[in-house]
N, C-alpha and C positions, 0 to 999 in steps of 0.2 A: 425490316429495320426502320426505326423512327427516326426523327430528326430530333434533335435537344438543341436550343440553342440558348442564347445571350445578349441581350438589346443593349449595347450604349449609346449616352444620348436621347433614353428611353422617354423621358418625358413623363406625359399623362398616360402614355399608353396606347399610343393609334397602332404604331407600328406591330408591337406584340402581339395586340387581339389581333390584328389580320390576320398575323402569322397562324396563331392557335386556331383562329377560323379554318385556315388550312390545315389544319392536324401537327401543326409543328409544339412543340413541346418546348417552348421558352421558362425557361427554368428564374433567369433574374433581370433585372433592369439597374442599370446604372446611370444615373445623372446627380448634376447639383442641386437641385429645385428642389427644399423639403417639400412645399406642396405640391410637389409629383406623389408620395410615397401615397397619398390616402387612395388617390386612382386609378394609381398603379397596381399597388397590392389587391385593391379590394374587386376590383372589375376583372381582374386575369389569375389572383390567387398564384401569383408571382412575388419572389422578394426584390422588394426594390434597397438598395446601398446608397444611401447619399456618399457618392464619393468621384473626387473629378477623375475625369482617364488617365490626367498625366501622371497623378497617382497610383494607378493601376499596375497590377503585375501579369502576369500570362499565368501564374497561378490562381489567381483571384479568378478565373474566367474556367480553367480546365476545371478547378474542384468540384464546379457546375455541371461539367459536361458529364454524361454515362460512356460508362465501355456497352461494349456492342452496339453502339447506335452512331446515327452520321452527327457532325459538328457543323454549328451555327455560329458566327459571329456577326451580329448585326450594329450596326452606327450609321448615324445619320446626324455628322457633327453642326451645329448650328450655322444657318445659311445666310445668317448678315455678312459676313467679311468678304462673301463672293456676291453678292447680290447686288445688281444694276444701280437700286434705291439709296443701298446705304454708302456704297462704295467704300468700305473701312482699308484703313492702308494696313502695309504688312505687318506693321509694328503691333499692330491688335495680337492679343496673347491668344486668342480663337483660330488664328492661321496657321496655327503648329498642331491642333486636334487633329488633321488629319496624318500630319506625321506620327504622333503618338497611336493613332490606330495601326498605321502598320506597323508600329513595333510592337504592338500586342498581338499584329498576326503572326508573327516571327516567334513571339514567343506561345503563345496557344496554338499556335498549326491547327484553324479549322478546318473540318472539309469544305465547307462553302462560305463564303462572305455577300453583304449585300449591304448597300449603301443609297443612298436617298440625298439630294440636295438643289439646290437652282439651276436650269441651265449653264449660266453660267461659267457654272463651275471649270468645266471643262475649258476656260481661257486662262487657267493660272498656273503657273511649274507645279505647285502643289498637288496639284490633283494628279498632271503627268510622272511626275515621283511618284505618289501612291497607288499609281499604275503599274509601272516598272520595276515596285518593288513587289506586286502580287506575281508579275508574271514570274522576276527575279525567283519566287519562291514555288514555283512549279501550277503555279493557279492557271487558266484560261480564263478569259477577262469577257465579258459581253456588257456595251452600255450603249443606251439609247435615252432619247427625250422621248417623254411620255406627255399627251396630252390628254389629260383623267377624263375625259369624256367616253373620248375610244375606249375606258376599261370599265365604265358604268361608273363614274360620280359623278353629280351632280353641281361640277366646279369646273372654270375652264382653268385651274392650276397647270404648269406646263414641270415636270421635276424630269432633271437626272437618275437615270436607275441606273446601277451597277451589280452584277452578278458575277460573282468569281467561284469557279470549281476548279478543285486539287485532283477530280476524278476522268475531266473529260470538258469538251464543248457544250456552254451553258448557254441559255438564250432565256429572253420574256416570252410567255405564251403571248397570244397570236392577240389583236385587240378582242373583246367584247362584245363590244356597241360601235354601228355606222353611225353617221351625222343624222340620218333618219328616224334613229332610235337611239338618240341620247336621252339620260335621267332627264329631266327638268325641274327648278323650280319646285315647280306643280304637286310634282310625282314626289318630293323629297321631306317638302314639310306645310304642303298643303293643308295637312290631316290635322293641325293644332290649334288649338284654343287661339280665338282673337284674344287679344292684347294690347293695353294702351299705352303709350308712351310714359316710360317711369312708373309700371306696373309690372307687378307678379303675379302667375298662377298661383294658385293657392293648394293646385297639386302634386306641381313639380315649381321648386323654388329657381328653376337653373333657365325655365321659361319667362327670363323676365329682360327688358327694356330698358333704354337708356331715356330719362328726360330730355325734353325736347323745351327751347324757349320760344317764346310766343314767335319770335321772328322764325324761326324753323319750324315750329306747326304751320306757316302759313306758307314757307316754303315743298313741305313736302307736302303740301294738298295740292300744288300748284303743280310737282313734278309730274311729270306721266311717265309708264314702266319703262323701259330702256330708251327714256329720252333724257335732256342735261338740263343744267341751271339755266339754256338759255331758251325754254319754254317759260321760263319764270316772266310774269311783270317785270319792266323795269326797277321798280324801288323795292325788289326783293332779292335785287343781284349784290352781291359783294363786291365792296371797292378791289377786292386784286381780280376779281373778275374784267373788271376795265381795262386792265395794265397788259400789257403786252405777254409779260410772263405768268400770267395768269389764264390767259385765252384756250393754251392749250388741253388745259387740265378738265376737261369736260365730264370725266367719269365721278368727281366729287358731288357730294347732294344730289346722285343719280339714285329712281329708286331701279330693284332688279326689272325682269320681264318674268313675269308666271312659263311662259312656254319655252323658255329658254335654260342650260347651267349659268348656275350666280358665276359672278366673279372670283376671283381667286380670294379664301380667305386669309387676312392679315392678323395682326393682332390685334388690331383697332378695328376688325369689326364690327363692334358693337355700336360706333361712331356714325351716324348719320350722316355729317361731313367731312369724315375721312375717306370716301370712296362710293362706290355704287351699293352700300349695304341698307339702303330705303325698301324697306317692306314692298312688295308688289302691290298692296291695293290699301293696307294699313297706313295709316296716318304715324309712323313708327321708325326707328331703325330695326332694324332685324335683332333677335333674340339670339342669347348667350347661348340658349337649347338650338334653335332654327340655326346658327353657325355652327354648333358641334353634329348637326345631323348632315349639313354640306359638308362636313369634311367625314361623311360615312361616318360615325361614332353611332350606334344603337340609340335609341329613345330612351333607357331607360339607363346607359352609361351614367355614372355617377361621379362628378368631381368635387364634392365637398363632403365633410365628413357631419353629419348629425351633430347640429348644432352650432357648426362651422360658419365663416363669415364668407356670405358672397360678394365678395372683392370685384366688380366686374373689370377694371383694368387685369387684375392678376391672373383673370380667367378666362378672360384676352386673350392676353400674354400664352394661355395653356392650350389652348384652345385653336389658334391661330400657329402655332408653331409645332403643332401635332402633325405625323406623318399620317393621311387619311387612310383610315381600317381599311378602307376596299383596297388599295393600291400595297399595302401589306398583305393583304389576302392572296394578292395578281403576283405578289412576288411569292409566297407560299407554296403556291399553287406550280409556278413554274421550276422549284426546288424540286417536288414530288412528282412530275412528270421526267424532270432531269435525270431522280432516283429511277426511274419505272423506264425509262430509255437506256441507261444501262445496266441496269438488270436484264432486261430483253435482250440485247445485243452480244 
């Protein structure tokens, strides 16, 4: 028997292809983002709904699902209003998308759930509600922090996984990769055209660069690979560099290390001084393509449509808030061993 399942929250699509890389059979994607629908649709041959969850009925979700096969509900509701950085208070209308997920479990009864979001997460009533009421509804609950190295990416991202079955005791398979044999850098998008600052390939348009001002070409020839702005010359440091609340912030205008996983991607990584997103050896920020391949995305994944405007904040934005393919694959993966453990038993 297959798995069919149902992505909200889906996004561009990271979550889904991992699934489908597992053999899982995701049938639709649901979010607000019309430009989800081109990368969505076109990369996983899934229908995307522009429509919000609170919207949503348990019908909108079963007509999806097949008879005779197992049930998927996937969400991964947006992780600013739990997240250290943004710290959004409750009143953000985003703090109730997890309750609205479990009323959609209540009403679609999948066999299995799986959810995605920041550490975090796990310090707010919310998420302990959304717990209580999986178990409330006969699910087995299994959650752990995941550090995407141990699973093969290429990021030191740290996410909440959540795995819930109606059938039995669910777990994440086992990690990957040791600290020995993490991806790198290196290994991830060593393989691409150099590129200059505020340039395009001219063979893939999604391989291209943020401008750089004369004052930050001179800083990031100065940076060195996983060192900070205070390898810089004196008169190439920033006045809040000076200031006492500025001292600690050491990973801004960092470039990455080649031997190492990049940093966690954000939305703003396409930003030179928004974080450690400095080209390893490029006089550069990192590329719109080089961030969608740290967050596992395929080389030849597609987010604009023919003809289409490359927005690089918007793609950012898509790009950085994408759940990475491999770590959807690691949950796939552990779905179909769950099926194959009790089958056996």
């Amino acid at each position: 028997m297959k798995i069919v399942g149902v992505d909200l929250f889906c996004g561009a699509g990271g979550l889904t292809h991992g699934l489908q890389q597992a053999g899982i059979d995701v049938k639709a994607g649901f979010d607000i983002e019309a430009t989800c629908k081109f990368p969505y649709e076109y990369n996983n041959q899934a229908e995307f709904v522009q429509k919000s969850v609170s919207d949503l009925t348990g019908q909108d979700i079963t007509s999806r699902f097949e008879e005779n096969s197992y049930t998927l509900l996937a969400g991964c509701a947006p992780c600013q209003p739990f997240s250290k950085y943004t710290q959004a208070k409750p009143k953000d209308e985003r703090w109730g998308l997890l309750y609205q997920f479990a009323r959609l479990v209540q009403e679609s009864k999948p066999d299995f759930i799986t959810m995605e979001n920041v550490p975090d997460l796990d310090k707010h009533e919310v998420y302990s509600d959304f717990k209580e009421d999986l178990r409330s509804e006969g699910y087995s609950v299994d959650e752990q922090v995941v550090f995407c190295p141990d699973y093969g990416m290429a990021q030191t991202r740290k996410r909440l996984v959540l795995l819930a079955s109606r059938l039995g005791d669910i777990e994440l398979i086992e990690p990957t990769h040791d600290k020995g044999r993490y991806v790198t850098v290196k290994e991830a998008i060593g393989h691409l055209p150099r590129l200059r600052a505020g340039s395009v390939n001219k063979d893939d348009p999604l391989h291209r660069s943020s401008s750089l001002s004369e004052l930050n070409l001179k800083r990031i020839k100065a940076s060195k690979p996983g060192g900070t702005w205070r390898d810089w010359p004196e008169e190439l440091r920033a006045k809040c560099h000076t200031k006492d609340s500025g001292k600690g912030y050491a990973s801004v205008y960092g470039r990455m290390s080649w031997n190492e996983p990049s940093p966690t991607m954000t939305t703003q990584c396409y930003g030179f001084g928004n974080g450690r997103f400095g080209h390893p050896s490029q006089a550069r920020a990192i590329s719109l393509r080089e961030a969608a391949i740290l967050q596992s995305f395929p080389d030849h994944y597609k987010f604009v449509a023919p003809g289409g405007n490359y927005e690089m904040k918007n793609l950012g934005k898509m790009i950085g808030n994408a759940v990475p393919v491999r770590l959807g694959k690691i949950v796939g993966d552990s779905l179909i061993k769950h099926i194959k453990e009790i089958s056996s038993s």
